[in-house]
Backbone bond lengths (Angstrom), bond angles and torsions (degrees), N, CA, C in turn:
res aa  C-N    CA-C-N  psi(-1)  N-CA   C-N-CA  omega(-1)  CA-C   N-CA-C  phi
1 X - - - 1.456 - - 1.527 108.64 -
2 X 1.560 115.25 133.24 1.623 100.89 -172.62 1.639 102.94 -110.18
3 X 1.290 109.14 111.71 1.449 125.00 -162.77 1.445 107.86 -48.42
4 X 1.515 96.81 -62.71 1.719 143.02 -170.40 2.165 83.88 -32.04
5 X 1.893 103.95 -68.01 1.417 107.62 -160.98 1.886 116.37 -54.14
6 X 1.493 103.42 -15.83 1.517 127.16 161.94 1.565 146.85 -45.61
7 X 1.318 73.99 -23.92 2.043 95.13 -159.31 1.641 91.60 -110.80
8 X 1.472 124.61 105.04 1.077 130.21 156.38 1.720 128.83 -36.52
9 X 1.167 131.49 136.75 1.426 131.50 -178.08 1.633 116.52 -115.91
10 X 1.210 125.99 125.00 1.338 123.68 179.10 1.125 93.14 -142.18
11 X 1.825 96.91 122.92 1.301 128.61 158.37 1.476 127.90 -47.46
12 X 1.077 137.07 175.19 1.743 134.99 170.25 1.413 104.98 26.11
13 X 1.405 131.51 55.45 1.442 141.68 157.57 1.223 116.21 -146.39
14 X 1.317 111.80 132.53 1.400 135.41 4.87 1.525 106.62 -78.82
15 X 1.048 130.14 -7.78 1.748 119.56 -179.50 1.453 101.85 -146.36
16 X 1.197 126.84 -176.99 1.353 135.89 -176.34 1.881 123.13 -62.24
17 X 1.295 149.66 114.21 0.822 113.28 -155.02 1.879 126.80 123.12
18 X 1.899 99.93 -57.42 1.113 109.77 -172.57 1.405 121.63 -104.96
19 X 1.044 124.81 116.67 1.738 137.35 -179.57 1.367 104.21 -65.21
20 X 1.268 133.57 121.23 1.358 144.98 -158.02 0.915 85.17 -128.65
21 X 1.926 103.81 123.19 1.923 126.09 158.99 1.009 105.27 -90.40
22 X 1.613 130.34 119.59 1.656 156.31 -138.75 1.802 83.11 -126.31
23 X 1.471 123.91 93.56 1.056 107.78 141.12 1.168 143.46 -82.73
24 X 1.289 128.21 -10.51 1.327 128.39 176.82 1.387 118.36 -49.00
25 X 1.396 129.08 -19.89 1.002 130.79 159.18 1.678 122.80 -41.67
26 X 1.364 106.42 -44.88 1.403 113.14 171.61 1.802 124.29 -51.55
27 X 1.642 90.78 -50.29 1.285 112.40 177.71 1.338 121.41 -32.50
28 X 1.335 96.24 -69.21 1.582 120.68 -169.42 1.482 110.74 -53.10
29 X 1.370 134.78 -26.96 1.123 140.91 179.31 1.448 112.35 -101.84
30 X 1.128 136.64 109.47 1.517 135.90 162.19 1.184 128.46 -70.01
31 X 0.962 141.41 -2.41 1.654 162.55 118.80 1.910 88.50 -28.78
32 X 1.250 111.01 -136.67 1.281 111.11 143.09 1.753 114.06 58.77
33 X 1.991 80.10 -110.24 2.013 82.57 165.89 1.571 126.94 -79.35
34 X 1.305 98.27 12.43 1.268 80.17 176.75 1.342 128.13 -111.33
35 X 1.944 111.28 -7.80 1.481 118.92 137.95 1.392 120.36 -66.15
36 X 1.481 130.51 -20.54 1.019 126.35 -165.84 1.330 98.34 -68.92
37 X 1.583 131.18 -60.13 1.128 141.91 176.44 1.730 117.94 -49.29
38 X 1.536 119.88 -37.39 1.061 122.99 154.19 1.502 127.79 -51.09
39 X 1.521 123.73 -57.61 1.164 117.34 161.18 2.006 125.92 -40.36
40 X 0.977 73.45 -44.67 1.864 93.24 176.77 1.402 108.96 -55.23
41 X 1.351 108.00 -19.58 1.833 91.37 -150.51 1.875 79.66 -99.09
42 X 1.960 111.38 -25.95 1.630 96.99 -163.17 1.732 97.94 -67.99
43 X 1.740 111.07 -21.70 1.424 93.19 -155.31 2.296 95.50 -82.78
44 X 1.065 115.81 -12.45 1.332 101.96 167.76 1.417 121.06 -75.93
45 X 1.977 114.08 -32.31 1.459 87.99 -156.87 1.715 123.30 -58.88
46 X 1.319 103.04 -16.43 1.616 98.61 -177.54 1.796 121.05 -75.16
47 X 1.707 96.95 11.23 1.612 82.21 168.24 1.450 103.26 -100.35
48 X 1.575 130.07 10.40 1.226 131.46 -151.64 1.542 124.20 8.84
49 X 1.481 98.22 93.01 1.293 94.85 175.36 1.899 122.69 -99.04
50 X 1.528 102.35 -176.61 1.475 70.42 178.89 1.927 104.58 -134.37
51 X 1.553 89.92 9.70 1.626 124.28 -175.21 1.370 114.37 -144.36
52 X 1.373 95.97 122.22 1.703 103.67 174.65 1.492 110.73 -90.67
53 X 1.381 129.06 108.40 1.581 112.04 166.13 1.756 124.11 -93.50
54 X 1.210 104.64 90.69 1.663 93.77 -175.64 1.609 105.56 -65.60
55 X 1.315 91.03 -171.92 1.561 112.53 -159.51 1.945 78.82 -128.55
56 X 1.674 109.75 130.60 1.515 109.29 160.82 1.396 117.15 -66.05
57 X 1.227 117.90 175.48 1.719 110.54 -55.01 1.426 132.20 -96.94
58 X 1.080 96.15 -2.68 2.412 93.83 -179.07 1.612 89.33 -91.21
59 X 1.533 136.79 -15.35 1.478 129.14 139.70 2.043 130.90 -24.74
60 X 1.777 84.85 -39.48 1.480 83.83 -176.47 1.817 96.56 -97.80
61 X 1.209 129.14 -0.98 1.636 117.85 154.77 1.566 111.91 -61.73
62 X 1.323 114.84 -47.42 1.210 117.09 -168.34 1.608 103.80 -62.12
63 X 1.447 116.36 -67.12 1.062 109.17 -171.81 1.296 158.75 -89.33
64 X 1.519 93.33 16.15 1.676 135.98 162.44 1.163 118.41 -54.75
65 X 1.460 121.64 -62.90 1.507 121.54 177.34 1.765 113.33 -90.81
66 X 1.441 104.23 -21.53 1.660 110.97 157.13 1.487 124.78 -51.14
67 X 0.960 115.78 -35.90 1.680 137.45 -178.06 1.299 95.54 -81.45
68 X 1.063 141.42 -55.71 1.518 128.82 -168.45 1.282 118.19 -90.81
69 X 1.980 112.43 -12.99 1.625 99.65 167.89 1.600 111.42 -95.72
70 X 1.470 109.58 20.09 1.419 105.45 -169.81 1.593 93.62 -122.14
71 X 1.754 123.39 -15.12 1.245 136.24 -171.17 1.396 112.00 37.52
72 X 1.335 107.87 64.54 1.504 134.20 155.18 1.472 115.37 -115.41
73 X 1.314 128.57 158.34 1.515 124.21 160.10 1.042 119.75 -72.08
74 X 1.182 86.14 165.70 2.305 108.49 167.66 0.909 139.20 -143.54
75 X 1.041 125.92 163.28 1.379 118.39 -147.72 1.790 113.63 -175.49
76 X 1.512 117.54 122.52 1.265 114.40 -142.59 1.507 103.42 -99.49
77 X 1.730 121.24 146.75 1.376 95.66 157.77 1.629 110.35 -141.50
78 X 1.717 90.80 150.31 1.369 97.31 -151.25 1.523 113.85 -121.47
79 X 1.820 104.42 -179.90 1.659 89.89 162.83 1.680 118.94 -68.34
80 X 1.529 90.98 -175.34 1.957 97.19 -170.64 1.728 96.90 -78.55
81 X 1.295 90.49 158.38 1.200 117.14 -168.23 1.732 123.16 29.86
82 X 1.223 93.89 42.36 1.706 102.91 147.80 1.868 119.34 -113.76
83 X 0.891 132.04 3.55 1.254 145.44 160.74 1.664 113.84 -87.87
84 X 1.342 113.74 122.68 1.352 114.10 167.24 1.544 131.74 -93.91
85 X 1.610 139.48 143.68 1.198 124.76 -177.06 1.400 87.88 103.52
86 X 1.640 122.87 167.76 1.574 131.68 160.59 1.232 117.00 -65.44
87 X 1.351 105.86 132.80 1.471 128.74 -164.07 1.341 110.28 -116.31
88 X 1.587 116.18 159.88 1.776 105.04 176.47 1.600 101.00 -113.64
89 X 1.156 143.42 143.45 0.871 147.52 -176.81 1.204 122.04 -95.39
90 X 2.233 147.02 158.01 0.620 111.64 178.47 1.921 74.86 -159.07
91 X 1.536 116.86 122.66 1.374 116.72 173.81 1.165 133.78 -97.74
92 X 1.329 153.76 128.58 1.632 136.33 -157.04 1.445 94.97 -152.38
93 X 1.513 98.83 149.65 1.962 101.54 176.68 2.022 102.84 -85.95
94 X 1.211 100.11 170.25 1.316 128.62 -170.83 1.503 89.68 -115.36
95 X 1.665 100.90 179.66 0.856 108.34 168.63 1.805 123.27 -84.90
96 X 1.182 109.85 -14.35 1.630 123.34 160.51 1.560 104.71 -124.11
97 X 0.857 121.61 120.47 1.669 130.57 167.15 1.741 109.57 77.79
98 X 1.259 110.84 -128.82 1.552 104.31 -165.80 1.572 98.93 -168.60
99 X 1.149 115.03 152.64 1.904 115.66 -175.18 2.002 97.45 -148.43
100 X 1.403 100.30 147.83 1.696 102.70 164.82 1.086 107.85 -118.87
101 X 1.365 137.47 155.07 1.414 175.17 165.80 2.016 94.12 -93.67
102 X 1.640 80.71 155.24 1.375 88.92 -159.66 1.862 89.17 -150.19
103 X 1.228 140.53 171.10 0.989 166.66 -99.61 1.619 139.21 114.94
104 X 1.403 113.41 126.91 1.543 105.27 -168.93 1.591 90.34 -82.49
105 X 1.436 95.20 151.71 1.266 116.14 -173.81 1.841 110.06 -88.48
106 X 1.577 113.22 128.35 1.757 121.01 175.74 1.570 95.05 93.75
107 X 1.117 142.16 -0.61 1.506 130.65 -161.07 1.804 93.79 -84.07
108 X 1.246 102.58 -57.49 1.891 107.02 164.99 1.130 116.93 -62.94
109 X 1.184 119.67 128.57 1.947 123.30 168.83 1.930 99.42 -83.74
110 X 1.244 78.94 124.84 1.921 99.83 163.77 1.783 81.49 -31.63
111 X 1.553 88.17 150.78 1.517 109.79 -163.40 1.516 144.00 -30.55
112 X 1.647 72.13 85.37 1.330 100.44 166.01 1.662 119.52 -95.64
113 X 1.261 119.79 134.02 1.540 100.11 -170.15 1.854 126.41 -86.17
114 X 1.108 88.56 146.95 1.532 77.39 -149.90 2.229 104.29 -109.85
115 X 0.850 118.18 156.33 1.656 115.92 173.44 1.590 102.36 -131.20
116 X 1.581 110.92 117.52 0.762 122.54 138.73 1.076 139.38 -33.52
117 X 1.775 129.86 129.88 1.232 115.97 -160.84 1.309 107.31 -141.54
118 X 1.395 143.40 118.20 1.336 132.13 177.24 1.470 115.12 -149.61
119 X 1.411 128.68 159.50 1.305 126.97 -174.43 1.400 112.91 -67.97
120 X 0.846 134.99 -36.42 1.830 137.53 -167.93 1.459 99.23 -157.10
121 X 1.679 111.56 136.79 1.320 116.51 143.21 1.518 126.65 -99.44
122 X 1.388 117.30 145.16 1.215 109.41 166.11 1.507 123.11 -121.61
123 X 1.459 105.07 -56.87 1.382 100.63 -176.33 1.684 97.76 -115.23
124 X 1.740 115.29 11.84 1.563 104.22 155.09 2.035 98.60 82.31
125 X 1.194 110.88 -19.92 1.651 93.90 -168.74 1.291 138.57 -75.94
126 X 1.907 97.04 -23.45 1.623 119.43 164.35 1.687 102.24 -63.74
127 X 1.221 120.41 -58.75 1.710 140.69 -170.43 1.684 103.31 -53.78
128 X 1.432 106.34 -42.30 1.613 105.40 -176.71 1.609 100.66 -73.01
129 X 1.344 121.93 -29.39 1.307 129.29 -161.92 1.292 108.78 -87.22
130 X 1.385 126.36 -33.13 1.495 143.80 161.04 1.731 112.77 -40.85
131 X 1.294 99.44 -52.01 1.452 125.71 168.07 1.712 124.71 -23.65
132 X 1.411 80.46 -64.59 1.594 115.84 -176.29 1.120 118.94 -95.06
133 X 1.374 116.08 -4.64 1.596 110.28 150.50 1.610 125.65 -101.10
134 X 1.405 97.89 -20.06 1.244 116.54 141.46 1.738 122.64 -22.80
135 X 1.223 106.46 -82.95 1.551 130.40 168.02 1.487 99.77 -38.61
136 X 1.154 110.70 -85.35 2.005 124.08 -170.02 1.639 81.45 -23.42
137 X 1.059 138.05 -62.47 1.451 120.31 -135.95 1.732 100.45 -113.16
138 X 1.482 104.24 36.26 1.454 116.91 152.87 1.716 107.34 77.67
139 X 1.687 124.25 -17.75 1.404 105.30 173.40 1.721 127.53 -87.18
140 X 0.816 125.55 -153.54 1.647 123.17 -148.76 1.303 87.11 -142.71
141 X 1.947 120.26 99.87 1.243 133.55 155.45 1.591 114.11 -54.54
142 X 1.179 113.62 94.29 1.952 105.08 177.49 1.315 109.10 -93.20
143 X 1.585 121.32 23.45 1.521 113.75 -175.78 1.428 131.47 144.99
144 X 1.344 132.34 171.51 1.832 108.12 -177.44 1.498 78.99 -153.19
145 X 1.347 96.50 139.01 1.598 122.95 173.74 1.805 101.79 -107.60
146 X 1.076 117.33 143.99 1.387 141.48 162.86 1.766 130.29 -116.69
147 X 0.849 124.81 167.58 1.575 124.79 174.70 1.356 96.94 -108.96
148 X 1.251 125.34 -43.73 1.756 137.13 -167.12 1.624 104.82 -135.87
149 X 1.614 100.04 126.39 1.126 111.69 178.71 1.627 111.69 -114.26
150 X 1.291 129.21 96.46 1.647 110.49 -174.90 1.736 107.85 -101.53
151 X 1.855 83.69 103.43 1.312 92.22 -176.12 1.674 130.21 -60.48
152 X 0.980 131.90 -10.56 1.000 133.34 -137.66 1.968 96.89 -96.45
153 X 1.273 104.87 -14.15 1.548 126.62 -167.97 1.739 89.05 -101.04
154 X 1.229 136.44 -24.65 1.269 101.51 171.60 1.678 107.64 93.51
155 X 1.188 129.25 -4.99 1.333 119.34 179.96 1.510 112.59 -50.14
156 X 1.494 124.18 -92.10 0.874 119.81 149.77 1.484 118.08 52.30
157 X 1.564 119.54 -99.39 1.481 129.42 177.44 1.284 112.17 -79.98
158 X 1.632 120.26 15.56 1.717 104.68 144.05 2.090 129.34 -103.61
159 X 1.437 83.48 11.27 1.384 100.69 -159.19 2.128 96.57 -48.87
160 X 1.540 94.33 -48.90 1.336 105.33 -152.98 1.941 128.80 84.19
161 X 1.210 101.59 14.02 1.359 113.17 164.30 1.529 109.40 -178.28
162 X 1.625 111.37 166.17 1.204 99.90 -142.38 1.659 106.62 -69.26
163 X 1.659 120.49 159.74 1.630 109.49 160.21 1.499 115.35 -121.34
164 X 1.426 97.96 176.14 1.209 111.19 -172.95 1.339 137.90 -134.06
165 X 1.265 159.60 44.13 1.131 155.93 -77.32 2.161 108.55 -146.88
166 X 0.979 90.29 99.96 1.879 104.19 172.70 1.382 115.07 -22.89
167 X 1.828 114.53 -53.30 1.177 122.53 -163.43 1.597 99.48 -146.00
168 X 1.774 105.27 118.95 1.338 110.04 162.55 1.534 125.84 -104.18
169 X 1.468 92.43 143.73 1.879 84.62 -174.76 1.976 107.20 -138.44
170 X 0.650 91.19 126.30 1.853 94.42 -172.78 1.697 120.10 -77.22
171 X 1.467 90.05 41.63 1.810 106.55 -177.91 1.762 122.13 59.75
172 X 1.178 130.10 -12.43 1.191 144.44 125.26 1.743 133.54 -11.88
């Protein structure tokens, strides 16, 4: 099944310029997502994790039904103040300005190993930042899985641990 021919593309979205990977295409078909998610689960099991941390929000598609065919937990992390209860925080610059990631606080046990999980990387800075809040709150990042990798941006080698990505596409 060729996943890649699946995933709809729209040009000038969200702004002028940017080629938008349309997964919902996947969605809609259960055939579809439901190798997609299979493939996904062979290319994680070898980081054995034992916690999924997605990245909001087409992160928590991925790692919803990923988590339960790999029967590990999950556990989401998000912008500020969408998490309820004490949270751990974690702030990083962009390439214009700066954003934090957020996480409920005790849900991970001190090192436990954990995989990053998100729909696409591009330039790696949310995913590297995921990382490192990861760390702050004592578990053991062994890695970040993707569905879409657009190589051409280089994410990838800012992750800080290894990645992995289903489908590469060189922004094209």
């Amino acid at each position: 099944m060729d996943i890649a021919a699946r995933i709809r593309k729209i040009p000038d979205f969200p702004k002028p310029g940017i080629l938008f990977y349309d997964i919902s295409t996947l969605l809609i078909d259960p055939a579809v997502w439901r190798e997609t998610v299979r493939r996904l689960a062979d290319l994680a099991r070898s980081f054995r994790p034992d916690v999924l941390a997605a990245i909001e929000s087409r992160g928590f598609l991925i790692a919803s039904p990923l988590a339960l065919e790999l029967g590990v937990g999950f556990t989401m992390v998000r912008k500020v103040g969408k998490l309820p209860g004490v949270v751990v925080s974690h702030s990083y610059d962009l390439e214009y300005g700066s954003d934090t990631l957020q996480m409920a606080e005790g849900l991970v046990p001190r090192g436990a190993r954990v995989l990053v999980v998100d729909d696409l990387v591009a330039t790696g800075g949310t995913a590297a930042a995921t990382v490192e809040l990861l760390r702050k709150v004592g578990a053991e990042p062994v890695g970040a899985l993707f569905l879409i990798e657009l190589v051409h941006l280089g994410g990838m080698a800012r992750l800080g641990v290894e990645g992995r990505a289903l489908l590469r596409f060189d922004g094209t």
